[in-house]
DSSP file (Angstrom, degrees, kcal/mol; ACC not computed):
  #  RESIDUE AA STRUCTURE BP1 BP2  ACC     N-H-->O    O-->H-N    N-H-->O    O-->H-N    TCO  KAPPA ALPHA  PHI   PSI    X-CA   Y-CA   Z-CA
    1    1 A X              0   0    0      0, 0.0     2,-0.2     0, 0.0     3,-0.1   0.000 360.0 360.0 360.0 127.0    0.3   38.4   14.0
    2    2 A X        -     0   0    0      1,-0.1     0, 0.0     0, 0.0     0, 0.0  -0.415 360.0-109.6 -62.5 127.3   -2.8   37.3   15.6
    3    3 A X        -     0   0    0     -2,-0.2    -1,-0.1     1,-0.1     0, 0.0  -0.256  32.8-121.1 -60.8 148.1   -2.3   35.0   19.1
    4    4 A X        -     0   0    0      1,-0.1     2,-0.6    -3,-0.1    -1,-0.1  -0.145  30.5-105.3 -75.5 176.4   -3.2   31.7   18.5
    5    5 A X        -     0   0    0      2,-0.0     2,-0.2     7,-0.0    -1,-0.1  -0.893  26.7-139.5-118.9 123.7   -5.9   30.6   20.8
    6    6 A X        -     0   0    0     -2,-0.6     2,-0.4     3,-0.1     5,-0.2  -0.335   3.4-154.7 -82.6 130.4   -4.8   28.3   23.6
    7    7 A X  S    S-     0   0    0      3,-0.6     3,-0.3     4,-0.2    -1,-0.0  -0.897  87.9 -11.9-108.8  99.1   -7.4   25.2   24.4
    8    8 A X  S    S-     0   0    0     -2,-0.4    -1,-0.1     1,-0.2     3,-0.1   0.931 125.4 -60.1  13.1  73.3   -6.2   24.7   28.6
    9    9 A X  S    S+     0   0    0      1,-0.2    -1,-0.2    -3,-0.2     2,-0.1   0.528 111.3 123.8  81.4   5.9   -3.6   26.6   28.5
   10   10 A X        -     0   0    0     -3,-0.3    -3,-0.6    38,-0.1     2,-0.2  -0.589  54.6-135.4-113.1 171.7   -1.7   24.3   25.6
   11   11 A X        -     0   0    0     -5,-0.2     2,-0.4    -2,-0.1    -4,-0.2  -0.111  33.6-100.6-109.7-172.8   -0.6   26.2   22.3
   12   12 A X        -     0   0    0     -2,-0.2     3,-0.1     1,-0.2    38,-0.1  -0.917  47.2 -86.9-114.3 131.3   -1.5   24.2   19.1
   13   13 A X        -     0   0    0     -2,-0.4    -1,-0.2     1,-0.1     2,-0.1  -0.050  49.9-107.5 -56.3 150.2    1.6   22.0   17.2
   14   14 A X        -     0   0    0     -3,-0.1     2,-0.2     1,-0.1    -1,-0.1  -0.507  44.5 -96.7 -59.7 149.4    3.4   24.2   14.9
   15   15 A X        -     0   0    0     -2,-0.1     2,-0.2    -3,-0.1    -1,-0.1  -0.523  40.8-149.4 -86.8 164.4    2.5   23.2   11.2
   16   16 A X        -     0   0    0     -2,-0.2     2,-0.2     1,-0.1     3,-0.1  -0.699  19.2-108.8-116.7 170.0    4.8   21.0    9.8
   17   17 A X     >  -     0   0    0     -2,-0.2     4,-1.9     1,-0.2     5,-0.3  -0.535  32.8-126.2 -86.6 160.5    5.8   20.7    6.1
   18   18 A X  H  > S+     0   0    0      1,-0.2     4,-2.3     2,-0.2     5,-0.2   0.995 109.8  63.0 -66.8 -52.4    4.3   17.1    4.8
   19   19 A X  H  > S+     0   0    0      1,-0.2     4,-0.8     2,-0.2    -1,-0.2   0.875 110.0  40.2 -48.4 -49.5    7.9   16.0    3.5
   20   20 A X  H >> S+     0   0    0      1,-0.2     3,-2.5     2,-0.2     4,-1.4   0.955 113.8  52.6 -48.0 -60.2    9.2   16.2    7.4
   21   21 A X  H >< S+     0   0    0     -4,-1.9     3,-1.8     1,-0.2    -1,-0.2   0.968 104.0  49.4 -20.2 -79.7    6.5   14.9    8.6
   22   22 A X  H 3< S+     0   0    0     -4,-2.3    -1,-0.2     1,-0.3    -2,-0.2   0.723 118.6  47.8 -38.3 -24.4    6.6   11.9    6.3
   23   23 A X  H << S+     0   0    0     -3,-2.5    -1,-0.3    -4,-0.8    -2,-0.2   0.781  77.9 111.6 -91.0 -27.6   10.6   11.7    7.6
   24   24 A X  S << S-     0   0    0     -3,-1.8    -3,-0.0    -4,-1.4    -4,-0.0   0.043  80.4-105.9 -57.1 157.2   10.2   12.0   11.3
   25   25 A X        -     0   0    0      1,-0.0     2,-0.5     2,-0.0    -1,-0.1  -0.196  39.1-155.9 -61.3 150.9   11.1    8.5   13.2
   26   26 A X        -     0   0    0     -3,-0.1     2,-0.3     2,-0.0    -1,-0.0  -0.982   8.6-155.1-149.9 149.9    7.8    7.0   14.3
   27   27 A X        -     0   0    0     -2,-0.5     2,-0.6     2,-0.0    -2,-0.0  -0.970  14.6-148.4-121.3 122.4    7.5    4.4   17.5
   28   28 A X        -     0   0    0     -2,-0.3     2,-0.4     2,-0.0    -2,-0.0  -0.940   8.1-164.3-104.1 120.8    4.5    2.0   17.3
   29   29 A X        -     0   0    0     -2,-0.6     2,-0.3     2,-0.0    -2,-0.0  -0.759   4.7-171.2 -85.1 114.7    3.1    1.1   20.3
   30   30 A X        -     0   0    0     -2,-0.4     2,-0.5     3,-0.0     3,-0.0  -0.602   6.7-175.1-101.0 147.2    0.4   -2.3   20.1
   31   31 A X        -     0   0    0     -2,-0.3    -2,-0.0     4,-0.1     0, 0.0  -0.996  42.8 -73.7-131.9 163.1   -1.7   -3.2   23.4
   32   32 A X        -     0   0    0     -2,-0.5     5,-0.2     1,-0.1     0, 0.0  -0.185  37.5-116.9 -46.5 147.5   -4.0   -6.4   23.7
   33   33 A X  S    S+     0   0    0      1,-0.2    -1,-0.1     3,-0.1    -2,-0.0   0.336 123.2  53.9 -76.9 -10.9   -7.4   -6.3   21.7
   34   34 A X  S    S+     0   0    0      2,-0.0    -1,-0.2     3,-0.0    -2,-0.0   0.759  85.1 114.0 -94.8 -52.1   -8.7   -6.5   25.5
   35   35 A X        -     0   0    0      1,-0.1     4,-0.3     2,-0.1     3,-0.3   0.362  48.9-172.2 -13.7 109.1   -6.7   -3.7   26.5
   36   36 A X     >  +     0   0    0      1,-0.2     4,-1.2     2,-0.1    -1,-0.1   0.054  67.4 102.9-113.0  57.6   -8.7   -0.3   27.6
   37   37 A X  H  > S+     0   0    0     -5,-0.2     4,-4.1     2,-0.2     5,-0.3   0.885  78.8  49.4 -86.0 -62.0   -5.1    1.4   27.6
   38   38 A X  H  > S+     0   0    0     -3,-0.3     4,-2.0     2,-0.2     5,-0.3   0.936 114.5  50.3 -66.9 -64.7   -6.0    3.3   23.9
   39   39 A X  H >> S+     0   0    0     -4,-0.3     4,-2.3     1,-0.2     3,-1.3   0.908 112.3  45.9 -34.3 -77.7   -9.8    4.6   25.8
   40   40 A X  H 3X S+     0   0    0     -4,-1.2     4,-2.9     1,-0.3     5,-0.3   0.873 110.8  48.1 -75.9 -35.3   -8.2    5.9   28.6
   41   41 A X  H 3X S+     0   0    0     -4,-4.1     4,-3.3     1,-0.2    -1,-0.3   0.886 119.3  41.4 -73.5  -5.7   -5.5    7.7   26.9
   42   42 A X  H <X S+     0   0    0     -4,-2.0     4,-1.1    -3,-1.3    -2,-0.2   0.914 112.2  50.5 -76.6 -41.4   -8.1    9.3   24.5
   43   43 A X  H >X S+     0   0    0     -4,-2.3     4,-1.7    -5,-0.3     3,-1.6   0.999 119.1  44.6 -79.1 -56.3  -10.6    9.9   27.3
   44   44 A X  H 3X S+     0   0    0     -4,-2.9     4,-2.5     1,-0.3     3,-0.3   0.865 113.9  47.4 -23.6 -59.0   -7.0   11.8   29.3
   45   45 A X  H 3<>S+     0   0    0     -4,-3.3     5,-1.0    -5,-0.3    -1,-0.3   0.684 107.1  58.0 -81.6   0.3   -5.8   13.7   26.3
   46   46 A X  H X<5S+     0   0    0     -3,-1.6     3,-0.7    -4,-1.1    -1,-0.3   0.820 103.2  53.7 -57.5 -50.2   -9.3   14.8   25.9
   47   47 A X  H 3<5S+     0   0    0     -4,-1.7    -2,-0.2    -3,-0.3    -3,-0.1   0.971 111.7  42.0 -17.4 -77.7   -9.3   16.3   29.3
   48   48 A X  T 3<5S-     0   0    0     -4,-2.5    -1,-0.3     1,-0.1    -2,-0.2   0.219 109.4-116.8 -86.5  14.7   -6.3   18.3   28.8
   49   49 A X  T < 5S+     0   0    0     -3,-0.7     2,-0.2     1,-0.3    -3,-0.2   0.497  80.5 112.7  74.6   9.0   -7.2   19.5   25.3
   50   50 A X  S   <S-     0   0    0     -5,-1.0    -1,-0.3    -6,-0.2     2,-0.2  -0.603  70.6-104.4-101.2 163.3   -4.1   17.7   23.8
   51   51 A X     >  -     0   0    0     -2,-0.2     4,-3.3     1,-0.1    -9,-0.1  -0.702  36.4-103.5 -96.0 161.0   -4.1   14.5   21.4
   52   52 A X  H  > S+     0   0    0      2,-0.2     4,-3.3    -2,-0.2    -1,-0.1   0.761 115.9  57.0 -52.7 -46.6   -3.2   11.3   22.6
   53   53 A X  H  > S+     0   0    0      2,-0.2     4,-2.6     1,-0.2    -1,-0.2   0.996 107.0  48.4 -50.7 -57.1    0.7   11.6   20.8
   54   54 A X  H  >>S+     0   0    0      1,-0.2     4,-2.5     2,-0.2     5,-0.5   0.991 108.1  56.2 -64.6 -46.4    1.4   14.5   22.5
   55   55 A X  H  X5S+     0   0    0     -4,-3.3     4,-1.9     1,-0.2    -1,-0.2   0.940 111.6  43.6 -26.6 -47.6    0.1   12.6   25.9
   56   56 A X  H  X5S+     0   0    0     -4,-3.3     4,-1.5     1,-0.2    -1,-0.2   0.938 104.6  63.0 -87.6 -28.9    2.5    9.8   25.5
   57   57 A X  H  X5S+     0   0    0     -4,-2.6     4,-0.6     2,-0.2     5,-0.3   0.854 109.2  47.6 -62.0 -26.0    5.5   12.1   24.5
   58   58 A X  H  X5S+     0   0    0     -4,-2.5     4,-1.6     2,-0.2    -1,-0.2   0.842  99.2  62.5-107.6   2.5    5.0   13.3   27.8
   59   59 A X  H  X<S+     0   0    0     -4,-1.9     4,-1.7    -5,-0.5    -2,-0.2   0.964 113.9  40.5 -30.7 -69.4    4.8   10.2   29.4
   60   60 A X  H  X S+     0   0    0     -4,-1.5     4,-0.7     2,-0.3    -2,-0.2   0.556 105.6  52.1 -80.6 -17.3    7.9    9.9   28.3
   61   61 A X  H  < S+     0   0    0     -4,-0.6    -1,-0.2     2,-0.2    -3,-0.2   0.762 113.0  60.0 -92.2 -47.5    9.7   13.2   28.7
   62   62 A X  H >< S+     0   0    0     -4,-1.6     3,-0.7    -5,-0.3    -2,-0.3   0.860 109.6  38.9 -58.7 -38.1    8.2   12.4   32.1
   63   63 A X  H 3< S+     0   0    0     -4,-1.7     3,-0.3     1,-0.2    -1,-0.2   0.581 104.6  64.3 -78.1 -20.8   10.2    9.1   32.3
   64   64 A X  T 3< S+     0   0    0     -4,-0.7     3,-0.3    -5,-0.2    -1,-0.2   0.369  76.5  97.9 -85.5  -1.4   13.3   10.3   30.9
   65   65 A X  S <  S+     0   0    0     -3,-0.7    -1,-0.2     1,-0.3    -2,-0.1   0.884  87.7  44.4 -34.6 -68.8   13.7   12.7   34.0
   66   66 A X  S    S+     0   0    0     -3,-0.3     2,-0.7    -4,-0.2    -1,-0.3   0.321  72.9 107.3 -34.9 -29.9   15.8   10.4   35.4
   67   67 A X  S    S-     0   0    0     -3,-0.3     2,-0.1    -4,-0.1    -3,-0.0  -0.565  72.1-120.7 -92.8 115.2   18.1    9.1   33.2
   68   68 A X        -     0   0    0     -2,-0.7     2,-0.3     2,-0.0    -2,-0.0  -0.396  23.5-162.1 -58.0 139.8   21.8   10.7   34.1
   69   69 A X        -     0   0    0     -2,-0.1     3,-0.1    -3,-0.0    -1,-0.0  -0.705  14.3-147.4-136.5 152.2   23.3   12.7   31.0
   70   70 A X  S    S+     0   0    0     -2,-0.3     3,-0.1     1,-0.1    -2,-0.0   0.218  78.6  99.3-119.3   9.4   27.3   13.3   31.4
   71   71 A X  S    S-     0   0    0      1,-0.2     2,-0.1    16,-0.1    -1,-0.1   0.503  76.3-149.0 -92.4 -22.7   26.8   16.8   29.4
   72   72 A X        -     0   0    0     -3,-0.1    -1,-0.2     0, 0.0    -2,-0.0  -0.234  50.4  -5.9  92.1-176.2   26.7   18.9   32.7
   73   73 A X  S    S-     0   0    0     -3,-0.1    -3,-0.0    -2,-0.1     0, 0.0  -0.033  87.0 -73.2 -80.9-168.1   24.8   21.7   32.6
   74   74 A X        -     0   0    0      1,-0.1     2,-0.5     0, 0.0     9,-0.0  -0.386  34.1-133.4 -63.8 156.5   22.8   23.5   29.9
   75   75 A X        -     0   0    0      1,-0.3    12,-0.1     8,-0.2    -1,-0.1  -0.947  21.8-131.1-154.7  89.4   24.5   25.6   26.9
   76   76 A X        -     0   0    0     -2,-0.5     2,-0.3    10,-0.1    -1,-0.3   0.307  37.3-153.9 -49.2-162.3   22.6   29.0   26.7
   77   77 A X        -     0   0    0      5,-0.1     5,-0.1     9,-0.1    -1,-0.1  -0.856  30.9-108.1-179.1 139.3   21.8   29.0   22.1
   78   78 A X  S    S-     0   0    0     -2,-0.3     2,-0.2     4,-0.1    -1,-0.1   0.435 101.1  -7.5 -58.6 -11.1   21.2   31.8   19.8
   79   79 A X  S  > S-     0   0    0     -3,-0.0     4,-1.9     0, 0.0     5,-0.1  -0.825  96.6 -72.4-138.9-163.5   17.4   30.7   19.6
   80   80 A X  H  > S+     0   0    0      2,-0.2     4,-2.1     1,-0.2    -2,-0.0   0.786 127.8  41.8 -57.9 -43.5   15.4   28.0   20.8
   81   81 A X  H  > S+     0   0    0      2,-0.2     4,-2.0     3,-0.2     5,-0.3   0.764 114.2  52.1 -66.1 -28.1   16.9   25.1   18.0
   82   82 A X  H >> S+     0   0    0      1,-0.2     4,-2.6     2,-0.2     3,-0.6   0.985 111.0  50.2 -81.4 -56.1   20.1   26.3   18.5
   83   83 A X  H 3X S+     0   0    0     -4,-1.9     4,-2.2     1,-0.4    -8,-0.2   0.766 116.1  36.9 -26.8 -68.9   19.3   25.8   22.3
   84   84 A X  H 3X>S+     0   0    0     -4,-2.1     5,-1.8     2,-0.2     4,-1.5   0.882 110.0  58.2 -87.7 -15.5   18.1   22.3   22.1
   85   85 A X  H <<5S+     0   0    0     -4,-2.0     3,-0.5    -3,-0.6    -2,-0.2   0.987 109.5  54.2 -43.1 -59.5   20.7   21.0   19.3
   86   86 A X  H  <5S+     0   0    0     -4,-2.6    -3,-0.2    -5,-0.3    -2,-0.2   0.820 109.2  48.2 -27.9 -57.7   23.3   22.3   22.1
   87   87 A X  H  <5S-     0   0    0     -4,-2.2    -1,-0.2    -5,-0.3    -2,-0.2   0.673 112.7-111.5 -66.2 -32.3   21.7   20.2   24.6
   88   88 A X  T  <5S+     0   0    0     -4,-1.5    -3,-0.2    -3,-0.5    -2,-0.1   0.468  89.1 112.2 119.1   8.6   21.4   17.1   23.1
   89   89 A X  S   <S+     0   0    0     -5,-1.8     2,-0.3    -6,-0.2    -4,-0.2   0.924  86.1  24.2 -72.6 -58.0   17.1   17.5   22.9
   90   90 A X  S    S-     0   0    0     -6,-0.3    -2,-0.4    -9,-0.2     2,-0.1  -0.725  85.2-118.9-137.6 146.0   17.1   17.8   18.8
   91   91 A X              0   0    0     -2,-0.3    -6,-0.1    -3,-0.0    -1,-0.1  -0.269 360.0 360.0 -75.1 162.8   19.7   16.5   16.2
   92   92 A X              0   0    0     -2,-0.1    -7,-0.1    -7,-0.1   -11,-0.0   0.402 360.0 360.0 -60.2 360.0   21.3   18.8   14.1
C-alpha cells in the first residue's frame, strides 16, 4: 500500500463513509460579522497544512488537558479503537 503523502508532517483524515459522516455530533461556533476570528484561523490552518476543523479540535484537545478524569491510568487495547473506547476518548 502506497504511503500517503504527508503536507508538514500531518497525515490526511481517513475517508469516512457519507452515512457517518452525516451522523457525527456537530458543534457550531458563530463570531460577530466584525469578527477577524474565522481569517485568522484559515490564515493558521493554512500554515500548518491542516483545515480550520481540525485546528479548533485541537484547540480543544489543547484545553481539555486539564480537566481531571477519575479513570486512573490508561488501559493498554487490542488496537487503536479498542484503545481509545477503553479510555473514555471514543464511544463504543
Amino acid at each position: 500500500m502506497p504511503q500517503e503523502e504527508k503536507k508538514h508532517g500531518v497525515l490526511p483524515l481517513p475517508k469516512i463513509p457519507y452515512e457517518r459522516v452525516m451522523s457525527m455530533p456537530t458543534i457550531k461556533i458563530r463570531f460577530n460579522e466584525r469578527s477577524t476570528m474565522p481569517e485568522r484561523l484559515e490564515r493558521r490552518s493554512e500554515e500548518l497544512g491542516i483545515s480550520v476543523e481540525q485546528l479548533v479540535k485541537r484547540f480543544i484537545s489543547s484545553g481539555m488537558q486539564d480537566f481531571e478524569s477519575d479513570e486512573g491510568p490508561a488501559i493498554p487495547g487490542k488496537s487503536l479503537e479498542d484503545f481509545l473506547v477503553k479510555n473514555g476518548a471514543w464511544k463504543k
